[in-house]
N, C-alpha and C positions, 0 to 999 in steps of 0.2 A: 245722730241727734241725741240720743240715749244717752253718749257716754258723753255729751257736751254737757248733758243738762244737771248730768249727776256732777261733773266737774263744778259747773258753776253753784251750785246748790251744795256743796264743800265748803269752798270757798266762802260764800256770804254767811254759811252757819260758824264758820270761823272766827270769823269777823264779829260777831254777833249784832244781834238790831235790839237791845235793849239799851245802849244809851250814846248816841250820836256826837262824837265831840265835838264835829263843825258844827256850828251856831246855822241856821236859816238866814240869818245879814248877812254872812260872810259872802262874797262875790265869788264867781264860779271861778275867774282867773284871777291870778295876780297881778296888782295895779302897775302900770309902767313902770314906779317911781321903786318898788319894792328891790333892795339889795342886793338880791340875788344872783348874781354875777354865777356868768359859765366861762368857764375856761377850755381850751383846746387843747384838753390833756388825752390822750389812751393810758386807761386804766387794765387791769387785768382781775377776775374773777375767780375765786375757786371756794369747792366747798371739802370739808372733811367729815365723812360719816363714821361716826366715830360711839366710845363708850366707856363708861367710867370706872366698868367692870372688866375689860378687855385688854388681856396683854399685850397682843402688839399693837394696836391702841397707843398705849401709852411709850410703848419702847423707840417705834418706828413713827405710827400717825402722826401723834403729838411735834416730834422732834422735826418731824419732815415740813409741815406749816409754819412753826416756829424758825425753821432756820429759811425758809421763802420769804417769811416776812420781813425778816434782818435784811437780806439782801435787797429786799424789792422798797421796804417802808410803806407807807400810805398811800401810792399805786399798787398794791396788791390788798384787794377785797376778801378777807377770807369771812367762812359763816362756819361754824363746828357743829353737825348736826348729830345732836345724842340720841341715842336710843336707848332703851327698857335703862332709865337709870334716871338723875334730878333733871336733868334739862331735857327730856319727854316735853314736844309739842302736839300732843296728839296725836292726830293722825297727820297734818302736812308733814312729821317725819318722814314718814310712811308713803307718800305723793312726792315729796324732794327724793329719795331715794329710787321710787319706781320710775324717775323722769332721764336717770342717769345710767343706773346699773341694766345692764344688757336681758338679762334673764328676771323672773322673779327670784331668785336663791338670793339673799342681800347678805354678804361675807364681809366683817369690817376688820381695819379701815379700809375704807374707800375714799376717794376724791375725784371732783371734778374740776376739772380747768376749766373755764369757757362752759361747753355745751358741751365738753365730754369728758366721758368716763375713764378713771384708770383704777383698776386695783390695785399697782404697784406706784409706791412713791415716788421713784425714782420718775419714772415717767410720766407722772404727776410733774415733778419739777422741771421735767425739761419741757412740758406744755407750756406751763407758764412762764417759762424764760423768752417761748419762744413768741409770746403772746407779748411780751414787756418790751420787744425789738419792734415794735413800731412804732414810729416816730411821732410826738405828739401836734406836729405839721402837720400828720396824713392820716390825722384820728377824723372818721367820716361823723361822728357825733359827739359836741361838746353836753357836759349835764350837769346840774346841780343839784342841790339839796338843803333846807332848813329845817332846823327840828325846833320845837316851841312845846314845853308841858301847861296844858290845861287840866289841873285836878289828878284826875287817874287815867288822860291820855295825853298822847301825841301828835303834835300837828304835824304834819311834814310838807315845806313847800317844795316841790320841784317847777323841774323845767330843763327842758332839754333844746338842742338846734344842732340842725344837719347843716355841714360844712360843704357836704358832698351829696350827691345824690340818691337816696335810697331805693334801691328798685323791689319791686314786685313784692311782695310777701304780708306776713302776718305778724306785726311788731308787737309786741308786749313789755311793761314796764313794770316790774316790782318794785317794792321797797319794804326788804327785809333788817330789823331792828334785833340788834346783837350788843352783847354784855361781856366786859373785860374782870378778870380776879374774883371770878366767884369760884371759892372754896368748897373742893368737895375731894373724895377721895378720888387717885384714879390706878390701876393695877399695870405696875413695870416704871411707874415713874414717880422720881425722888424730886423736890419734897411731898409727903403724901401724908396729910392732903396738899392737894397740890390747886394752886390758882387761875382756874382754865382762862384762856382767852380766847376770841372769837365765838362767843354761844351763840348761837341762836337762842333768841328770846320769842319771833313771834313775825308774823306779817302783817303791812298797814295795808288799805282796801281805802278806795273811795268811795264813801258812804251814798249810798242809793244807786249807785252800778255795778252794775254785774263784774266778777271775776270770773279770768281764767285762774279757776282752781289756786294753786302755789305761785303760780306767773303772773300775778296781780291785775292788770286792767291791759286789753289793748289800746293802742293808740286811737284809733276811729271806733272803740266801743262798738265796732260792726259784726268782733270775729272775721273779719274776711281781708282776702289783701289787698294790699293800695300801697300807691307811691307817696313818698316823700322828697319834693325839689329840695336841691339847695338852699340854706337860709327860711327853711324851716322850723317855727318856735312853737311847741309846745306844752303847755305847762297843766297843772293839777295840784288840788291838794288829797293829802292822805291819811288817814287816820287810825291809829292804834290806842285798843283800849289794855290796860295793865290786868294781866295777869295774877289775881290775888293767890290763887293757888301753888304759885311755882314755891318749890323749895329748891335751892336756896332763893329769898326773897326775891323780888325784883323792884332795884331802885332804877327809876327813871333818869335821875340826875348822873347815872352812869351810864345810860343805854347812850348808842350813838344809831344809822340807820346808813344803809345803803342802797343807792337806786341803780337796778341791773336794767338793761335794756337788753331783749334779746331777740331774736327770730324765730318763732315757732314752726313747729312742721305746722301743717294745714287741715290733716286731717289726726292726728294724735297731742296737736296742739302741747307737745314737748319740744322745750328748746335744740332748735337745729344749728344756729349761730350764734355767738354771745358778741354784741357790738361795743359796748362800754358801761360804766357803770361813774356814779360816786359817792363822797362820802360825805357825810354831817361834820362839821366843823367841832 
C-alpha cells in the first residue's frame, strides 16, 4: 500500500491542483451527439529513452525511431523521453524509464515497444513490426481522442470500446502529450542542432482522481481488476496544464496527445501488456 500511495501522490503532484482547466459545468461524460468517432484500428506503441547529449543517441536511437515511423506512419505512437538535457520532465522521466528497464542501471538509448523493454534497436524494431501484424479486424479495442486549448491547458476528449472481450486484469489509460521540431542540439547527429520529433512534453490526469503514477487513470478508478464485455464504452476527459518552464518553449498549438491503453501488473502496477492506443487529429 506504501508504494501505491507514493505512486499515486507522484502522479497528482504532477499534475498539479493549482489551476483546474475543466470548468465544474462541464459533464462528467461526453454527450451522445459529441464527434468523436472510434475507429477499429490496432495501433502500435513505443518509447525512446534517449539524450541530447549522447552519442549513440543520436547515431543509432534517433535514426532507429525515425526509420519506424517512415515505415509504420501514424499507426506507430512513439514518445522520445530525454533525460539530464531540455526536454527533462522531471521526475515521470525517471517512473517511464523504471517501468521498462529491467534493473535500476538506466543505459541509453533504450526503447520500449508495447510493455517491453529493448536495449538494442534492432529488436526494438522487430517488436514493433511485430505488433503492426495485427489486423485492424482483430484489434480487441477501438480508441479516440480530441485535443481543445483553453488558455494554458488542454482538454483532451477520449473514449474507448471493446470489440472483444476483456478479461480479468487492471486496465489503465494514459494520455501522454508530445511535441514535433523543437530545436535543440543533439551529439552524433547532422543537422545539429537538429529538430527532435516525438518529445515528450508532459502527462494529462483527470482532475479530482487519483493516478496511477505515469499510467494515468484506471479504468474503474478502483486499482483492482474487472472485466470488460464486448461493446464496452468508456469515456473521460483529461487535462494538461503547460509547462512555462520548459526550454525550448512549449507551444500548445503544436503539441498533439496520445491515449495508451495498457495492462498493469497488479501488484507493481507497471505495464504488463500494451492493448492499443491513439492519436489527436
Amino acid at each position: 500500500m506504501r508504494k501505491l500511495f507514493l505512486i499515486l501522490v507522484v502522479g497528482a503532484v504532477a499534475f498539479g491542483c493549482a489551476k483546474d482547466p475543466i470548468t465544474p459545468t462541464e459533464p462528467p461524460v461526453l454527450p451522445p451527439t459529441d464527434p468523436l468517432e472510434i475507429k477499429r484500428e490496432q495501433n502500435a506503441f513505443g518509447i525512446n529513452f534517449s539524450g541530447t547529449w549522447c552519442g549513440p543517441c543520436g547515431s543509432t536511437g534517433i535514426p532507429a525511431i525515425s526509420s519506424a515511423h517512415t515505415a509504420h506512419g501514424n499507426k506507430l505512437h512513439i514518445i522520445k523521453v530525454g533525460f539530464n538535457d531540455e526536454f527533462t520532465v522531471a521526475d515521470f522521466n525517471n517512473q517511464l524509464a523504471q517501468s521498462y528497464y529491467p534493473t535500476s542501471s538506466i543505459g541509453i538509448p533504450g526503447f520500449g515497444a508495447g510493455a517491453v523493454f529493448h536495449q538494442s534497436a534492432a529488436a526494438w524494431r522487430d517488436n514493433v513490426n511485430l505488433m503492426m501484424q495485427l489486423p485492424d479486424a482483430q484489434a480487441p479495442v477501438g480508441m479516440a481522442i480530441t485535443k481543445e486549448i483553453k488558455g494554458d491547458s488542454l482538454i483532451f476528449k477520449v473514449r474507448m470500446k471493446t470489440y472483444t472481450s476483456l478479461s480479468s486484469g487492471v486496465y489503465a489509460w494514459s494520455v501522454f502529450v508530445v511535441e514535433d521540431d523543437l530545436v535543440a542540439p543533439q551529439a552524433s547527429l547532422t543537422p545539429n542542432p537538429y529538430p527532435h520529433k516525438f518529445v515528450y512534453r508532459g502527462s494529462a490526469f483527470i482532475p479530482g482522481k487519483s493516478p496511477v503514477g505515469v499510467w494515468g487513470h484506471t479504468l474503474n478508478d478502483a486499482f483492482t481488476a474487472a472485466t470488460y464485455p464486448a461493446n464496452t464504452v468508456v469515456e473521460a476527459r483529461f487535462g494538461f496544464l503547460r509547462n512555462a518552464a520548459f526550454s525550448p518553449s512549449m507551444n500548445l498549438n503544436n503539441c498533439y496527445a496520445y491515449v495508451v491503453l495498457n495492462r498493469l501488473n497488479a501488484s507493481t502496477f507497471r505495464p504488463s501488456e500494451y492493448i492499443n492506443s491513439a492519436r489527436t487529429k
